[in-house]
KEMIVO-811291 format. One record per residue: residue number from 1; residue in one letter; x, y, z of N, C-alpha, C, O in turn. Coordinates in steps of 0.001 Angstrom, whole numbers, plus 500000, padded with zeros to 6 digits. Layout:
REM residues N
(NUM,A,(X,Y,Z),(X,Y,Z),(X,Y,Z),(X,Y,Z))
...
This chain:
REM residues 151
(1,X,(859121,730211,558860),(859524,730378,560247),(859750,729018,560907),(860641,728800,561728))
(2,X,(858924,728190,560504),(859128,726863,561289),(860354,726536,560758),(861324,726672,561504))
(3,X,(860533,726128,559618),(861908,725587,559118),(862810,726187,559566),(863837,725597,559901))
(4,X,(862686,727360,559676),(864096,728292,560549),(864217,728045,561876),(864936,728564,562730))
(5,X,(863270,727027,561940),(863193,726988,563719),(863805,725473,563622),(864870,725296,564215))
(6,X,(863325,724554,563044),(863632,723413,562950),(865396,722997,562343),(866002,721987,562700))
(7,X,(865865,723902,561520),(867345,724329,560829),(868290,724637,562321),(869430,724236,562554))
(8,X,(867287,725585,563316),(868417,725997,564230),(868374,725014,565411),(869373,724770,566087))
(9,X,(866923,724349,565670),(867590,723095,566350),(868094,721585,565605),(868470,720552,566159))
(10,X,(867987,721802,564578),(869072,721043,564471),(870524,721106,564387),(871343,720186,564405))
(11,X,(870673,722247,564301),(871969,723047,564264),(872711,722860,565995),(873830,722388,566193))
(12,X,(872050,723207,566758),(872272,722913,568130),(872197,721932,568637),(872959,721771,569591))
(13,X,(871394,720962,568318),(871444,718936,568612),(872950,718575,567699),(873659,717584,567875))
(14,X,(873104,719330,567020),(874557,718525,566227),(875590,718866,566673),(876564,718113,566661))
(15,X,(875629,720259,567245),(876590,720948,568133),(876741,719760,569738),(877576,719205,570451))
(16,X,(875716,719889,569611),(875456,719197,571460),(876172,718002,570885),(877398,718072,570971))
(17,X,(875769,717119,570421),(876032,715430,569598),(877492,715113,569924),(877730,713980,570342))
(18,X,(878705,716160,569752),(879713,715966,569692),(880536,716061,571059),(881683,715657,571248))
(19,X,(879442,716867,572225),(880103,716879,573206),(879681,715337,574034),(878617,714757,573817))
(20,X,(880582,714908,574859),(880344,714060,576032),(881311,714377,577108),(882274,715124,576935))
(21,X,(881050,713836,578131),(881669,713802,579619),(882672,712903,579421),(882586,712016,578572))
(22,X,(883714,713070,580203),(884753,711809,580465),(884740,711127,581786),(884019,711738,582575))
(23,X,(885351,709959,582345),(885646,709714,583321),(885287,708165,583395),(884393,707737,582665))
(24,X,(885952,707337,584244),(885281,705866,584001),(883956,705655,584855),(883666,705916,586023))
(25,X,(883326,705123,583878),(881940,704334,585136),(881732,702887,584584),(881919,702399,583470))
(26,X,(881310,702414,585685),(881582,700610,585762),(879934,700514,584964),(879907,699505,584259))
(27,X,(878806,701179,584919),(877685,700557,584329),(877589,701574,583231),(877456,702795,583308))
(28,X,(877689,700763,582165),(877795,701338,580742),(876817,701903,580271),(876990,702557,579242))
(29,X,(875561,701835,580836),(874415,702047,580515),(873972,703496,581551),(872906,704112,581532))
(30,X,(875465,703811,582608),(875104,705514,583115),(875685,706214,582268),(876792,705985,581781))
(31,X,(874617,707566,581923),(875163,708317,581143),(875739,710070,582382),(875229,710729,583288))
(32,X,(876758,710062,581757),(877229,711135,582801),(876290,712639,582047),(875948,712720,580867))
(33,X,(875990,713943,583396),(874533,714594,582689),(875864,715630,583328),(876206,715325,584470))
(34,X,(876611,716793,582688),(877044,718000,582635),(876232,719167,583087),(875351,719498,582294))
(35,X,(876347,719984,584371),(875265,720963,584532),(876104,722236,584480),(877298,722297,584773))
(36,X,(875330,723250,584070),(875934,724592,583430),(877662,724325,583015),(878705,724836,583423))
(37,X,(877276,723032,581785),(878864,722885,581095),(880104,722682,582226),(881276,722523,581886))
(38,X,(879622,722717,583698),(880997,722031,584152),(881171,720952,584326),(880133,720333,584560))
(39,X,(882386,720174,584324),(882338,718750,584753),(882111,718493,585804),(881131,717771,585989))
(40,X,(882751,718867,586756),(882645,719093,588631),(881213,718550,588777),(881103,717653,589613))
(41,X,(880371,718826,588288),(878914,719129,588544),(877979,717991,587999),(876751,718054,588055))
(42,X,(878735,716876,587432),(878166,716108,586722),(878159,714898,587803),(878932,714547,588694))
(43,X,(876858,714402,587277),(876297,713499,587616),(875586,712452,586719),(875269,712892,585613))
(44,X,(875271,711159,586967),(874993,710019,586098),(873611,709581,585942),(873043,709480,587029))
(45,X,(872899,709293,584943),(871692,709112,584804),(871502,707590,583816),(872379,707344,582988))
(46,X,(870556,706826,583946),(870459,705741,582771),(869970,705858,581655),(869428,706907,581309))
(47,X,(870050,704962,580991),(869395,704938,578960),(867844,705111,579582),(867203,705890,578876))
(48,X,(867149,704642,580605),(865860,704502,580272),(865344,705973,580755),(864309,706476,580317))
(49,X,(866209,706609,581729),(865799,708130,582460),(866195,708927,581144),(865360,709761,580793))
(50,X,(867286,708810,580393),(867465,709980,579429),(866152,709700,577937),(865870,710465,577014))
(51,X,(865852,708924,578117),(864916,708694,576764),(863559,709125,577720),(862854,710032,577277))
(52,X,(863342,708759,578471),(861824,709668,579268),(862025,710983,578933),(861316,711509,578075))
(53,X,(863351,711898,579790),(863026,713458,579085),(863255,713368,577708),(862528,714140,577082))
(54,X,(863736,712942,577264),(863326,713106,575452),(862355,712778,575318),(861893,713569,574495))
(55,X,(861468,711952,575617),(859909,711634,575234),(860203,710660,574363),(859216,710121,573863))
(56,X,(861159,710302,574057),(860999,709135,573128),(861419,707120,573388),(862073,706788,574377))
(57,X,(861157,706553,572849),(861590,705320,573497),(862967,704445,573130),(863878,704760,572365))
(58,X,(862871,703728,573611),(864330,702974,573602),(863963,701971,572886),(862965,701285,573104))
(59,X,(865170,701753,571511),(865445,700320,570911),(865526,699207,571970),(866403,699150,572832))
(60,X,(864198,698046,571766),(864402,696889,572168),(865840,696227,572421),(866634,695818,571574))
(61,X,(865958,696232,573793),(867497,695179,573309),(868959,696364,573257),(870097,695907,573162))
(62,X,(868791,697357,573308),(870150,698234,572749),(871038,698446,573576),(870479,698150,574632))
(63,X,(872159,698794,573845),(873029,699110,574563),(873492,700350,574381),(873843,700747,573270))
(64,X,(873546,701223,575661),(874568,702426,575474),(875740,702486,576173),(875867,702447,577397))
(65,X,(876995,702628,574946),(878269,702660,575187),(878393,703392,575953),(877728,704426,575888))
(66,X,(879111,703221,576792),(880094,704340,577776),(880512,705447,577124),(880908,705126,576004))
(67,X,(880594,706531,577313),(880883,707537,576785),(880652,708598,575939),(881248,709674,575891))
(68,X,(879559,708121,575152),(879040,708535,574099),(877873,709345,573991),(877512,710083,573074))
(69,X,(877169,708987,575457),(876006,710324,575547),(876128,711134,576336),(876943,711108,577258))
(70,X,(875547,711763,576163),(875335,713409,576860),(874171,714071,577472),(873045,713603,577304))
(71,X,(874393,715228,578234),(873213,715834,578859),(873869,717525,579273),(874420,717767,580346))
(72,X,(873682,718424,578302),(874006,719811,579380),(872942,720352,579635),(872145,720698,578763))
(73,X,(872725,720543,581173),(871549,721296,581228),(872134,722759,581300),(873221,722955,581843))
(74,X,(871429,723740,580769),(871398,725253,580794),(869663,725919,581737),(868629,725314,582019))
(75,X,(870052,727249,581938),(869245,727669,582686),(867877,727480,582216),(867155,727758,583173))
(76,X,(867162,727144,581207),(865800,727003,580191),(865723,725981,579043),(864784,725860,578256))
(77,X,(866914,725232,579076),(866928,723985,578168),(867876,723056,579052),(868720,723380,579888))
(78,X,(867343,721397,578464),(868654,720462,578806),(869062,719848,577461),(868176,719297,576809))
(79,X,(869938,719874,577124),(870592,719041,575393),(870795,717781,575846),(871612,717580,576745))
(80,X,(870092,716798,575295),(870291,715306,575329),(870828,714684,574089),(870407,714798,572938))
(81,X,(871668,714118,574468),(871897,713287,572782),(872479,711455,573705),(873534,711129,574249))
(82,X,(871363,710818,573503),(871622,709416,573813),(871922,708680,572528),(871127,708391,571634))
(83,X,(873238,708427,572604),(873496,706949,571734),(873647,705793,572007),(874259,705475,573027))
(84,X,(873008,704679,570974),(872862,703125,571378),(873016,701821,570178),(872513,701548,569088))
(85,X,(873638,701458,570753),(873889,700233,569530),(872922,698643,570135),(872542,698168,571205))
(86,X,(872869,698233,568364),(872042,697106,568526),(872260,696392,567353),(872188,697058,566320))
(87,X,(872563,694951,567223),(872875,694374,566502),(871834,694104,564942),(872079,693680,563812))
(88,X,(870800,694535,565545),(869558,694562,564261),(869944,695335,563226),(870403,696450,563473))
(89,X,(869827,694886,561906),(869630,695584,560579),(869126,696823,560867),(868460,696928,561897))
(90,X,(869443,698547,559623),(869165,699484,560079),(867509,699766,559857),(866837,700577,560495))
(91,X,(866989,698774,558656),(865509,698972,558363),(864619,698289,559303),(863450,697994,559056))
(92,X,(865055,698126,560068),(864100,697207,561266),(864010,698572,562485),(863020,699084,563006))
(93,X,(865521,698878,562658),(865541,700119,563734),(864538,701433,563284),(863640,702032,563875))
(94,X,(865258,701590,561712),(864253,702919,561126),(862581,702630,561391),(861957,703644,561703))
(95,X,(861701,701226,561291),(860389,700982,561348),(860279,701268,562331),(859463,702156,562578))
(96,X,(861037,700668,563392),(860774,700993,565131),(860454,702133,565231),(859329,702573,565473))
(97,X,(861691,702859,565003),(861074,704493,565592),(860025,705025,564508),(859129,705765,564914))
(98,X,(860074,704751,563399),(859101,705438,562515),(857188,704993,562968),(856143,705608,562752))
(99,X,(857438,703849,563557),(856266,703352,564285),(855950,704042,565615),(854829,704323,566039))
(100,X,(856895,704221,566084),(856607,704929,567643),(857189,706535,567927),(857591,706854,569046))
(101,X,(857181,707328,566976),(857351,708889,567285),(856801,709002,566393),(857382,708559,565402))
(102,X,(855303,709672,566135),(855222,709933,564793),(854790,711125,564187),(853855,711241,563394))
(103,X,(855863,712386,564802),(855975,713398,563919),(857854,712982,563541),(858707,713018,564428))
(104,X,(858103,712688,562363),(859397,712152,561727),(859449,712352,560442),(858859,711884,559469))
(105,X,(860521,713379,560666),(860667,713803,558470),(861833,713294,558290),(862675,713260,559188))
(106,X,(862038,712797,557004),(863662,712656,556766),(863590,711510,555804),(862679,711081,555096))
(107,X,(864712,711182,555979),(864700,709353,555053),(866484,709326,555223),(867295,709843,555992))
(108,X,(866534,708524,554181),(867919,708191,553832),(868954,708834,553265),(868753,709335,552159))
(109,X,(870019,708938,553763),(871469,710015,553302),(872823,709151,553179),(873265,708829,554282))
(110,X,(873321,708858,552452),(874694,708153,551735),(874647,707056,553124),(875519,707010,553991))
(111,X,(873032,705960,553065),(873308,704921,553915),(872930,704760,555391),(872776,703839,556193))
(112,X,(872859,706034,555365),(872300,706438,557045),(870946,707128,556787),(870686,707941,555899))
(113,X,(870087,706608,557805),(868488,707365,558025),(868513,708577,559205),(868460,708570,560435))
(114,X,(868641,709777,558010),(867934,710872,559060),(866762,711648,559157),(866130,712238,558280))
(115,X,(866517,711516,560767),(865451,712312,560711),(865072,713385,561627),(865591,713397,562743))
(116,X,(864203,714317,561284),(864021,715627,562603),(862490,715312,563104),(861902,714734,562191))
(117,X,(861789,715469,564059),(860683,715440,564476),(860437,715892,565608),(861315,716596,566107))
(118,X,(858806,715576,566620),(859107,715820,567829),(858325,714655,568205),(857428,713981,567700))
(119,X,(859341,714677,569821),(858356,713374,570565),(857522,713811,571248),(857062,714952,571219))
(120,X,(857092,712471,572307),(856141,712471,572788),(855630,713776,573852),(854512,713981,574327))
(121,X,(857087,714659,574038),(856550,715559,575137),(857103,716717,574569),(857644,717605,575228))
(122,X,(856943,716710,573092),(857283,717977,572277),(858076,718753,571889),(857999,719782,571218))
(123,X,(859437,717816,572677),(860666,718440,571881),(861268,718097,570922),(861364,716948,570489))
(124,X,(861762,719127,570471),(862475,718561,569187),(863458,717561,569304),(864269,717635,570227))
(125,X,(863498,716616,568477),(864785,715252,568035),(865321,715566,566913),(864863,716366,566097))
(126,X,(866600,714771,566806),(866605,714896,565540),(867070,713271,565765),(867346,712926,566914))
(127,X,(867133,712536,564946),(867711,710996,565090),(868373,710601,563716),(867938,710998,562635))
(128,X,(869626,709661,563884),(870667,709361,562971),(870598,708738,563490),(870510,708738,564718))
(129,X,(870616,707205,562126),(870715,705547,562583),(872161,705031,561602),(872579,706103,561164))
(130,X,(872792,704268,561240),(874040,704175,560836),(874232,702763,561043),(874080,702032,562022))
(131,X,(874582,702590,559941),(874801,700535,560522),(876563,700808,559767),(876998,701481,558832))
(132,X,(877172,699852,560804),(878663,699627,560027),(878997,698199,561007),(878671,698126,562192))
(133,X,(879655,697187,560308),(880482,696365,560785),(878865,695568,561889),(878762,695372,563100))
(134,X,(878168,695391,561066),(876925,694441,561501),(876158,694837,562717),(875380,694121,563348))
(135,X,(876581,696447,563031),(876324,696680,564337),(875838,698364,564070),(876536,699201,563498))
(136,X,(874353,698615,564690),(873515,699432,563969),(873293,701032,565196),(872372,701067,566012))
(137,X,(873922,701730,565107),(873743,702683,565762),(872573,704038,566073),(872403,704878,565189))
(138,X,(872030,704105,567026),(871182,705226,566781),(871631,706185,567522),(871950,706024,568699))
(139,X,(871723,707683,566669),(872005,708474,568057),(870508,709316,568112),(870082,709666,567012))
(140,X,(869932,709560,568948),(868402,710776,569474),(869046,712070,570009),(869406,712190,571181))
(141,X,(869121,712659,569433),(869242,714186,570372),(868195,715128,570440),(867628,715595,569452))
(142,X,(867909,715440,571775),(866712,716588,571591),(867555,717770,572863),(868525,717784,573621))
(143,X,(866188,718811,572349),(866756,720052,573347),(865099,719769,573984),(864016,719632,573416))
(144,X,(865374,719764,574940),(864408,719738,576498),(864011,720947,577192),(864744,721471,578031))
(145,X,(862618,721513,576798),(862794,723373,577650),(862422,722436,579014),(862083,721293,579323))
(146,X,(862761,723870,579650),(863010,723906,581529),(862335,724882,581616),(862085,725755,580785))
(147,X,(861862,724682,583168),(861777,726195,583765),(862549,726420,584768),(863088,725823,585700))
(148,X,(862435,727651,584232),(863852,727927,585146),(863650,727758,586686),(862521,727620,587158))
(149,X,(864504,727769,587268),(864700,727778,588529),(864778,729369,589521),(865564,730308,589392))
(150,X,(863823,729215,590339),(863211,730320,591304),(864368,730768,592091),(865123,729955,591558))
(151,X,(865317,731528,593108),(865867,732032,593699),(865051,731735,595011),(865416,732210,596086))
């Protein structure tokens, strides 16, 4: 049962992973947050606010590109997927987080380190690190429960 649980969020962090917001913003480091999937409705949040609701922490030093992360909140979950680049080797990034979240299964896949776990405030992650062209990427995605909202 767990694995079937852990299979379907990861199934849904990879789904989420691919969506992002469009539009220009001058600080690269706001991530635009999508509410009930419309754009209209979106609003901007930073690398250090989206890694708090994930519970997990931020690469020393990293940068997040414009464009590349995400946030939909739904009525009982929010899907986060923050991505960030950092010029460090990928076995220095993999120790980092393997040092500081430490429920983390996974290892290495044709070069890239993946892994599923949960952070600090119990949701599920899943994290993909990726080095290409000297420049080392992590993406974190978790699903975030909510409560819902009262009438």
């Amino acid at each position: 049962m767990r694995y079937g649980t852990v299979a379907l969020s990861l199934g849904l962090l990879l789904a989420v992973g691919g969506c992002n917001s469009s539009g220009s913003n001058p600080d690269s480091d706001a991530i635009h947050v999508v509410k009930d999937a419309k754009p209209e409705g979106a609003v901007a949040i930073g690398k250090e606010e989206m890694a708090t609701k994930q519970g997990v922490p931020l690469y020393p030093g990293a940068e997040a590109p414009e464009g590349q992360s995400s946030v939909t909140m739904g009525v009982t979950e929010g899907r986060y997927t923050l991505v960030l680049v950092t010029p460090d080797p990928l076995p220095k990034v993999v120790s980092f987080y393997k040092s500081k979240i430490p429920v983390l299964n996974g290892g290495m896949n044709n070069g890239n380190a993946e892994f599923l776990g949960s952070s600090a405030n119990k949701s599920s992650v899943a994290l993909t690190i990726s080095s290409k062209d000297k420049k080392t990427t992590i993406r974190l995605s978790a699903v975030v429960e909510t409560a819902p909202k009262k009438p």
